[in-house]
Structure formats: C-alpha cells, structure tokens
C-alpha positions as CSV (number, residue, x, y, z in Angstrom):
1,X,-11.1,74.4,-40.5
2,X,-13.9,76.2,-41.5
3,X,-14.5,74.0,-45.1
4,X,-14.6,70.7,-42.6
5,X,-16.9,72.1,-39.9
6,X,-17.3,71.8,-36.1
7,X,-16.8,68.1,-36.0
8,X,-13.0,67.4,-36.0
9,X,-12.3,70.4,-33.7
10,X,-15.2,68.2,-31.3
11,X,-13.7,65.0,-31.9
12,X,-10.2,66.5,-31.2
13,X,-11.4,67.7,-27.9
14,X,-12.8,64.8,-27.1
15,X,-9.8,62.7,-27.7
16,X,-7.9,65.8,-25.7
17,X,-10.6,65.1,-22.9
18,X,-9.9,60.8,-23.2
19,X,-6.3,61.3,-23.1
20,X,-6.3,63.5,-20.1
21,X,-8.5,61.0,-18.2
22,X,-6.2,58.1,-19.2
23,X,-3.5,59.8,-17.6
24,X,-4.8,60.8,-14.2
25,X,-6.1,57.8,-13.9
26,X,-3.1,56.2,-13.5
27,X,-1.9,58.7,-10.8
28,X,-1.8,57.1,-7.6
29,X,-1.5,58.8,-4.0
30,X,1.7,59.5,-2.2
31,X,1.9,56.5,0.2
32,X,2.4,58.0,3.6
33,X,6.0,57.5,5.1
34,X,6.4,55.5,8.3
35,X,7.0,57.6,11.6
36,X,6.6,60.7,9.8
37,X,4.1,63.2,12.1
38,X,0.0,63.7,11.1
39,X,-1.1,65.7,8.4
40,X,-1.4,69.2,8.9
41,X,-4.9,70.8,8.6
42,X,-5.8,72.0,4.9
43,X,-6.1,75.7,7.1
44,X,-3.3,76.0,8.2
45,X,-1.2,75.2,4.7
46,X,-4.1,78.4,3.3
47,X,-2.6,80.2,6.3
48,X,1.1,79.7,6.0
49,X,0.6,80.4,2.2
50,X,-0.8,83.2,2.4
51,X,1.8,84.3,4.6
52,X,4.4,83.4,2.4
53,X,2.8,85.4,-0.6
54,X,2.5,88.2,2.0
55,X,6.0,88.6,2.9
56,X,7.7,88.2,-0.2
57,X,7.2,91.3,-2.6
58,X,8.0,89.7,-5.8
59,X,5.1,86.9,-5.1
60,X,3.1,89.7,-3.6
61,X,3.6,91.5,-7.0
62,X,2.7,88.3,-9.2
63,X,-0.5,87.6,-7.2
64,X,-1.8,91.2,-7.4
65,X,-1.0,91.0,-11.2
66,X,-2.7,87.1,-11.1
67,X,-5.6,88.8,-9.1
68,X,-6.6,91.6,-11.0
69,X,-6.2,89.5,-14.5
70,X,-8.9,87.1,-12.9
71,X,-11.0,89.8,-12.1
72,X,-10.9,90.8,-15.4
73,X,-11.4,88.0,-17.1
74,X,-14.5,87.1,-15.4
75,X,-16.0,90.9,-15.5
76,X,-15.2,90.3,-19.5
77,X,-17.2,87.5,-19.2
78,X,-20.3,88.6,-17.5
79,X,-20.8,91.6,-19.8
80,X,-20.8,88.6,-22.8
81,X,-24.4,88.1,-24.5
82,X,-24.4,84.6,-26.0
C-alpha cells in the first residue's frame, strides 16, 4: 500500500462510507402495532437497564471490563501529540 499512496485506502473509505449510507437509508421505522400501550419514556428503559446490568454479575463483570477499556482508550488518546 505504501508504493500506491494514500489515495486508494481514501477512496476505499469512501466507498465504505457510500455503501453504509446506501444501506441505512433503506431502513425504515418499526410501524407501531394497533392497541399495543404508549411508548415508554427513553428514562425509564436507562433505568431498567441499568438495573439489569446491576443484578446480573456476569453483565456486571463485562461492563466493568467495557468501562475501564473505554477509559483507557480515550486516556491513550489524550496523552497523543499529533
């Protein structure tokens, strides 16, 4: 890659990006189902998730693990000097 430059691995993204947008763009919204009850408030979903990663250990283990890898990675990325 390094004889043909930057621009393929650019023009690959690029195409990467198109494709991606092509796709979603066809997604379409769940059509809501007749006599079902309201929505429930974006909140309470956070809360009942968060109190399903709470009471489980193993998804209490995998978020720690998810937590600290994040933390991480973005304390990695601060110390960078582009």
């Amino acid at each position: 890659m390094t004889t043909a430059g930057y621009t393929p691995a650019f023009l690959l993204n690029a195409a990467n990006f198109a494709v991606s947008a092509l796709l979603l763009a066809r997604l379409r919204p769940a059509r809501p189902v007749p006599g079902a009850a309201p929505g429930v408030g974006w909140t309470a979903l956070v809360r009942s998730g968060v109190h399903l990663i709470v009471g489980d250990r193993l998804l209490r283990a995998l978020a720690l693990g998810q937590l600290l890898a994040a933390l991480s990675a973005g304390a990695t990325s601060a110390l960078l000097v582009v």
